[in-house]
C-alpha angles and dihedrals in degrees: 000000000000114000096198124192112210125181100217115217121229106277102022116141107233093221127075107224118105120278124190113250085341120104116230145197082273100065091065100027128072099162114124118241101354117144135193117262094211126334151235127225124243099271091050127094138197149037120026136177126230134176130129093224102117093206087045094059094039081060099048100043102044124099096218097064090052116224100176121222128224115203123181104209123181103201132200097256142026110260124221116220086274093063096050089046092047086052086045098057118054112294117215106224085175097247090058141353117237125238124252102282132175106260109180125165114237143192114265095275114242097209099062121098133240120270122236110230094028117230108262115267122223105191081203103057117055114215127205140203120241129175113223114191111183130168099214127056118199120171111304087341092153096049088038090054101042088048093047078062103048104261113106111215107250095175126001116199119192098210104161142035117179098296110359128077126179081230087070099034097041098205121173120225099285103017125113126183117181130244147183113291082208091067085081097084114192093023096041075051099061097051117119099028 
């Protein structure tokens, strides 16, 4: 039962069936019968999740057992303390309000590489960096919340997922390694039940 950590590239359909001039899932990954335990869209990039173990991705995906997400947003804009507070708290999107979550501004991270294409610069309009880390992961949440706030999303990085962070396990775009599914703690706990 692999657990495999994959640093998914910008673009990059989280599915692995064919898609016509779109990369998948199935141009980096070989491995028989894995499947994604939750996804990023196309125009995010980062940490997922693989294994081909049914009851594994139902733990790791589910927002009951709480796995919390890291995501690393630059964001079209620089927030005052309000605006952090306002993503802290739970956020209406009209269709749902978020949970309380941790929203902290950061310095540009130096590990992360560069984007291809880059995000557009506007020598006018500063950007900033904030670390968003939710339990929860409904469809384009990260990019829905910093926008409800007035900071567009530029870039949206997934960096952590419960344990794992791609600042402990360095990967590349493109590049997977597997791991203990063990290593999840609380949710590797309540398999079997």
């Amino acid at each position: 039962m692999p657990l495999i950590l994959f640093n998914k590239p910008y673009q990059v359909l989280c599915q692995f069936s064919p898609q016509p001039e779109r990369a998948t899932l199935a141009d980096y990954l070989t491995i028989p019968n894995i499947y994604p335990a939750g996804r990023l869209d196309a125009d995010s990039e980062g940490l997922l999740l693989l294994t081909d173990d049914g009851r594994l991705q139902h733990d790791i995906s589910h927002p009951d057992l709480k796995q919390p997400k890291t995501y690393l947003v630059q964001v079209d804009g620089v927030p005052d303390q309000a605006t952090l507070a306002r993503l802290r708290a739970p956020l209406d999107l009209g269709d749902f309000t978020t949970q309380p979550c941790q929203a902290v501004q950061i310095a540009a991270p130096d590990w992360i590489w560069p984007r291809t294409p880059p995000i557009r610069a506007r020598l006018e309009q500063p950007t900033a960096w904030l670390a968003l880390t939710i339990q929860e992961g409904k469809n384009r949440q990260v990019r829905r919340m910093t926008a409800a706030v007035g900071l567009p999303t530029l870039r949206l990085v997934r960096s952590a997922i419960g344990p794992f962070s791609l600042a402990s396990h360095p990967l590349m775009p493109g590049e997977w390694r597997e791991v203990s599914p063990a290593e999840l703690g609380k949710a590797g706990a309540g398999r079997g039940k």
